[in-house]
N, C-alpha and C positions, 0 to 999 in steps of 0.2 A: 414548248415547255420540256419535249423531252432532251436537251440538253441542259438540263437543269439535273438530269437525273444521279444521285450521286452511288458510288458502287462501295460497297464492304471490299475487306481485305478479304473476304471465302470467293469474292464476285473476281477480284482483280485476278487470285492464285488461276482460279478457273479460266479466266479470258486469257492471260501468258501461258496458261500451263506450266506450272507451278507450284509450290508446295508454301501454307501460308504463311512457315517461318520466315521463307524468302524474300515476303511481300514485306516483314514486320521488319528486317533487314535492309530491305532494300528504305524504309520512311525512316527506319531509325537514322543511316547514313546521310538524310537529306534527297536520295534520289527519287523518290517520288512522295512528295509533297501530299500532307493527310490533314485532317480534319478531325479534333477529338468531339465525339459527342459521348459523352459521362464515358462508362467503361471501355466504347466503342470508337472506332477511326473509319472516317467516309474520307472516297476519294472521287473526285472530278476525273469525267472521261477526258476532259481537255487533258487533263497530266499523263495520264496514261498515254495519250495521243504525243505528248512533248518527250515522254522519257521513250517510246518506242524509236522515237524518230531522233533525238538527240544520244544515245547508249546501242544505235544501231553496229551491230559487230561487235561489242565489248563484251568483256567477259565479267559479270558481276555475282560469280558462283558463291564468292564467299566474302566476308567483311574487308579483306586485304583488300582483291583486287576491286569490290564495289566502291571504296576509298580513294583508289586510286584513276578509275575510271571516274569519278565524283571531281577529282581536282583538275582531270582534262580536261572535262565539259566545262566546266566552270571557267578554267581559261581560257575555251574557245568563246565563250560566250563572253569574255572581257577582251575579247580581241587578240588577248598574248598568243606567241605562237608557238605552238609546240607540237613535236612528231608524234613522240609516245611516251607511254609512264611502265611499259613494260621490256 
């Protein structure tokens, strides 16, 4: 069961080390997939596990480049091929 266990955006900033605007940033983009529960957003360690390992090397410091690191992955994962977005 404890992969069930699901993490707050204060649990996510803390395990990347991180600041929790970034985290709210990084879900609002799409790149890491949340869960609303009433005021609050829970996330699976599985995503967190997908976005370390898929955003490895990128640079998602701020809305521009998270967006554009968001439509690489996105075409790696549809196969298209492509070098870079920077």
């Amino acid at each position: 069961m404890s992969d069930l266990q699901m993490l707050t955006q204060e649990e996510v900033a803390e395990l990347l080390h991180c600041h929790v605007n970034t985290i709210t940033l990084l879900r609002e983009v799409g790149i890491i997939p949340a869960i609303r529960t009433g005021k609050h957003f829970m996330f699976s360690q599985e995503e967190i596990r997908l976005f370390q390992k898929d955003y490895r090397g990128m640079d998602v410091s701020n809305k521009f480049k998270a967006l554009q690191s968001f439509k690489l992955v996105s075409a790696r994962k549809q196969g298209l091929v492509v070098d870079s977005v920077y």
